[in-house]
N, CA and C atoms as an extended XYZ file, in Angstrom:
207
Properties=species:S:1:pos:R:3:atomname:S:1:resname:S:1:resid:I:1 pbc="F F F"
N        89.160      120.705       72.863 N   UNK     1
C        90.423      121.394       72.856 CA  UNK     1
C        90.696      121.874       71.427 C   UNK     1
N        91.149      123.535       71.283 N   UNK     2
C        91.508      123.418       69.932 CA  UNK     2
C        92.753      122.573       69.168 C   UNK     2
N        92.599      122.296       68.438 N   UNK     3
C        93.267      121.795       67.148 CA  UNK     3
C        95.033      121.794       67.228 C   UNK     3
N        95.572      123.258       67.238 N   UNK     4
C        96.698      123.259       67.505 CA  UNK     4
C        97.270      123.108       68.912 C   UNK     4
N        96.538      123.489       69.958 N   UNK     5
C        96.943      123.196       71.095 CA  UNK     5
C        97.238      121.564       71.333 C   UNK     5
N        96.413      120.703       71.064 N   UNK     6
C        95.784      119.398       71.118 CA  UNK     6
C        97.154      118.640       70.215 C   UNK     6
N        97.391      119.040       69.727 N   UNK     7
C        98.726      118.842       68.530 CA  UNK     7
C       100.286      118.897       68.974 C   UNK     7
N       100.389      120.120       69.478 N   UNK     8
C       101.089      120.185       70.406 CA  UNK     8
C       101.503      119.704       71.361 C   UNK     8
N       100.380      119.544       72.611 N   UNK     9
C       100.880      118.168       73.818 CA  UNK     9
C       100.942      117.042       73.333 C   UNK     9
N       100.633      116.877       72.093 N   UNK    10
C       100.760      115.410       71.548 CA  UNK    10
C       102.043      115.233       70.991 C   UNK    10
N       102.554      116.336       70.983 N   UNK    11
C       103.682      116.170       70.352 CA  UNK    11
C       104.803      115.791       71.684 C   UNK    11
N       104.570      116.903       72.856 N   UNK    12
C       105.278      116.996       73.711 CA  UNK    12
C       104.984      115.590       74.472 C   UNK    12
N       104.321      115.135       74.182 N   UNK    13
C       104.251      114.274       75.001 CA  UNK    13
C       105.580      112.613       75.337 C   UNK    13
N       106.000      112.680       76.255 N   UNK    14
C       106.618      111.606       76.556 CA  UNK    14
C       106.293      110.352       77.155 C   UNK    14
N       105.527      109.160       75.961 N   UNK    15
C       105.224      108.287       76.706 CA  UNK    15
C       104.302      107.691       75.452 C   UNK    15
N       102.953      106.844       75.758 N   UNK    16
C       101.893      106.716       74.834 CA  UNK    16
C       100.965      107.249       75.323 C   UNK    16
N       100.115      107.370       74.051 N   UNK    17
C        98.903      108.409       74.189 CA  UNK    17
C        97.763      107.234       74.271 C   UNK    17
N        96.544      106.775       74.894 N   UNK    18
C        95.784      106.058       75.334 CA  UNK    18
C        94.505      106.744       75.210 C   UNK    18
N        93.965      106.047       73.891 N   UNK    19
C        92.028      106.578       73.447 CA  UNK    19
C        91.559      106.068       73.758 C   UNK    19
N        90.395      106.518       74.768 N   UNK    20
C        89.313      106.210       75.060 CA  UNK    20
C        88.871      105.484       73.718 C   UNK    20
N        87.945      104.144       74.011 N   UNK    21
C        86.535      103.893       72.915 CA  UNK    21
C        85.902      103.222       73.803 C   UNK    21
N        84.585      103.948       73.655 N   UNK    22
C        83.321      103.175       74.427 CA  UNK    22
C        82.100      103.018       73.296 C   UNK    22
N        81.183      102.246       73.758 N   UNK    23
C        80.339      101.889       73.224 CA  UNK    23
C        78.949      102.076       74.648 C   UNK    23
N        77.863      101.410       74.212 N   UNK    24
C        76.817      101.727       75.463 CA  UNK    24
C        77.169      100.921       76.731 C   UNK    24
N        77.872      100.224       77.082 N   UNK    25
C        78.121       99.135       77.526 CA  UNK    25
C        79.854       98.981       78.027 C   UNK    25
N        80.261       99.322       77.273 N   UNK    26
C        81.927       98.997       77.793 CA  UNK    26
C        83.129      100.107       77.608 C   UNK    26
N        83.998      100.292       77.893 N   UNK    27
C        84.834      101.671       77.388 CA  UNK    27
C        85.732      100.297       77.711 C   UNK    27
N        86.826      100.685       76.409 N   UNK    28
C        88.499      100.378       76.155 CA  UNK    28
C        89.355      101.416       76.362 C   UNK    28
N        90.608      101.096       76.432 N   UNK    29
C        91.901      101.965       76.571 CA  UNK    29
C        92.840      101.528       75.485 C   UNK    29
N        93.284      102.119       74.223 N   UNK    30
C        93.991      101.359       73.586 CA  UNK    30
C        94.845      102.474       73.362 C   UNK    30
N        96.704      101.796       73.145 N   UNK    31
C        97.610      102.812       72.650 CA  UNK    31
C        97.641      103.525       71.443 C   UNK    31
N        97.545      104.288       71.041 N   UNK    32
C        97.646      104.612       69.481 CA  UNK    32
C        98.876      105.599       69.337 C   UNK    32
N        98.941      105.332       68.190 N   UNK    33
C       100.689      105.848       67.262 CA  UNK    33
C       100.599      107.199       67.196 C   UNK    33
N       101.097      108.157       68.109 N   UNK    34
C       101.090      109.672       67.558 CA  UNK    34
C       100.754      110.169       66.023 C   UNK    34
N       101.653      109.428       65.399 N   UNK    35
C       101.882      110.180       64.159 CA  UNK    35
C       100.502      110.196       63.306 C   UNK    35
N        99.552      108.726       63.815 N   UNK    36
C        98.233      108.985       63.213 CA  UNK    36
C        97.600      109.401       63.786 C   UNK    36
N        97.906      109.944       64.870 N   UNK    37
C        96.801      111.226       65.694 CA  UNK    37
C        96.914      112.588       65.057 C   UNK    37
N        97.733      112.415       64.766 N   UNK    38
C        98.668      114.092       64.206 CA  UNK    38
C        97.976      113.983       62.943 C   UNK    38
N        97.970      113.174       61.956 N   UNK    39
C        97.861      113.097       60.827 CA  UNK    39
C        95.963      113.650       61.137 C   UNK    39
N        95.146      113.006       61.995 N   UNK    40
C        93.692      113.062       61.519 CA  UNK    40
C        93.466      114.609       62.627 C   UNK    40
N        94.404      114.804       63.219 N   UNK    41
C        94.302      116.415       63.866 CA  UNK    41
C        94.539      117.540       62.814 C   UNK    41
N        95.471      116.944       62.207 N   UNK    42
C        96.063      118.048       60.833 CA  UNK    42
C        94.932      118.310       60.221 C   UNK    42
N        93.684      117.493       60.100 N   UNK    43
C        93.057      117.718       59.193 CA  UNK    43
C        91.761      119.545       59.669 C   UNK    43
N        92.014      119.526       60.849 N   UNK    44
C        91.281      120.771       61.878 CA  UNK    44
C        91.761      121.974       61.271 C   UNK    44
N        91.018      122.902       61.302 N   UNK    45
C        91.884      124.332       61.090 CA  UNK    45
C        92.605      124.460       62.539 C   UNK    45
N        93.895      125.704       62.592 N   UNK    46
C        94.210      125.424       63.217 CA  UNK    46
C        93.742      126.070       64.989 C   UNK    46
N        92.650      126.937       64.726 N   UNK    47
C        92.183      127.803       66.057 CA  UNK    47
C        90.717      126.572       66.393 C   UNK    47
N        90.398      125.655       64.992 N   UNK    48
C        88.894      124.980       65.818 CA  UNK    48
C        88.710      124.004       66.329 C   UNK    48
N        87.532      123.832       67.256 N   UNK    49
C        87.819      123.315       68.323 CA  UNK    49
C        87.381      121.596       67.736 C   UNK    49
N        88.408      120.603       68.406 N   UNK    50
C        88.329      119.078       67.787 CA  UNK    50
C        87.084      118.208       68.670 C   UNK    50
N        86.854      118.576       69.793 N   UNK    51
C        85.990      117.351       70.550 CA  UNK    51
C        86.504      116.819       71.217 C   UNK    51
N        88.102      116.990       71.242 N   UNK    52
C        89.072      115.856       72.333 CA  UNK    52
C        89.640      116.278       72.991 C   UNK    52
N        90.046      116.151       74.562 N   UNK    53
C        90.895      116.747       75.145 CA  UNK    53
C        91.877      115.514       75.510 C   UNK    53
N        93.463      115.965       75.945 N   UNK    54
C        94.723      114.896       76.414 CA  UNK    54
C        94.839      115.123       77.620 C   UNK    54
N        94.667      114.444       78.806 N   UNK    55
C        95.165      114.727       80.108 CA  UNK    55
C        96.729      114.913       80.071 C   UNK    55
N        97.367      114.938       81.687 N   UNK    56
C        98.784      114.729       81.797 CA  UNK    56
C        99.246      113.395       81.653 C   UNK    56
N        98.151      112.365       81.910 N   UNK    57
C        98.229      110.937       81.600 CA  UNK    57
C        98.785      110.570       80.549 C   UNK    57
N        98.398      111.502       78.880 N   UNK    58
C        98.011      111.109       78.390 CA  UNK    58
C        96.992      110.130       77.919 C   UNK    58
N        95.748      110.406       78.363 N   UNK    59
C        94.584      110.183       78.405 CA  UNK    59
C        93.899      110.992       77.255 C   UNK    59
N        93.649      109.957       75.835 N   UNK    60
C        92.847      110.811       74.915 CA  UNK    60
C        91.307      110.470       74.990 C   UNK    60
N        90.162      111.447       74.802 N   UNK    61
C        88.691      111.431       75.222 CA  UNK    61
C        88.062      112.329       74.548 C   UNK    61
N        87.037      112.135       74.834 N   UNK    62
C        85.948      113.310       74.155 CA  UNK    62
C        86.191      114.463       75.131 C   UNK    62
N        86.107      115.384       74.963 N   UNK    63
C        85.902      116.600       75.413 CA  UNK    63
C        84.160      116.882       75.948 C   UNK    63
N        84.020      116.379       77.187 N   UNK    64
C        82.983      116.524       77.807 CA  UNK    64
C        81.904      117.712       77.361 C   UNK    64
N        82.925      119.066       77.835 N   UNK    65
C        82.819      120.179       77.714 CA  UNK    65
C        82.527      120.934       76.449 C   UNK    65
N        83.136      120.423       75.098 N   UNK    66
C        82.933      120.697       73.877 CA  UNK    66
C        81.672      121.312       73.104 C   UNK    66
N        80.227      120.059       73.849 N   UNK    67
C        78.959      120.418       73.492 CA  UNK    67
C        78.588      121.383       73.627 C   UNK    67
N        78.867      121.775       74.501 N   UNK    68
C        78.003      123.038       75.419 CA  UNK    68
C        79.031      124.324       74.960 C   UNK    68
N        79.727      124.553       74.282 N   UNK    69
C        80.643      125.523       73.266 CA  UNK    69
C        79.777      125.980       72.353 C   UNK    69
């Protein structure tokens, strides 16, 4: 997802935002603090593309789709 879009529903979002982390073996769900999502998104220009997409869940993940861009 690009950068500013990705920033945006994060902003809009009402609720917590929930990152994926997996390893070979196990995937977690943990809450994390907007404001340090924002902070390591800020760091993107703002049209390129990050690697992550947010569901309506708020569900944060890799961007499946990203590679193949």
């Amino acid at each position: 997802m690009i950068a500013n879009q990705l920033m945006k529903l994060i902003k809009a979002r009402r609720g917590p935002v929930i990152v994926e982390i997996s390893n070979f073996h196990d995937t977690f769900y943990v809450q994390a603090v907007k404001a340090d999502l924002l902070l390591q998104f800020a760091r993107f220009k703002d049209n390129e593309e990050t690697g992550f997409e947010i569901d309506a869940s708020g569900f944060l993940s890799k961007d499946q789709d990203a590679a193949w861009r």
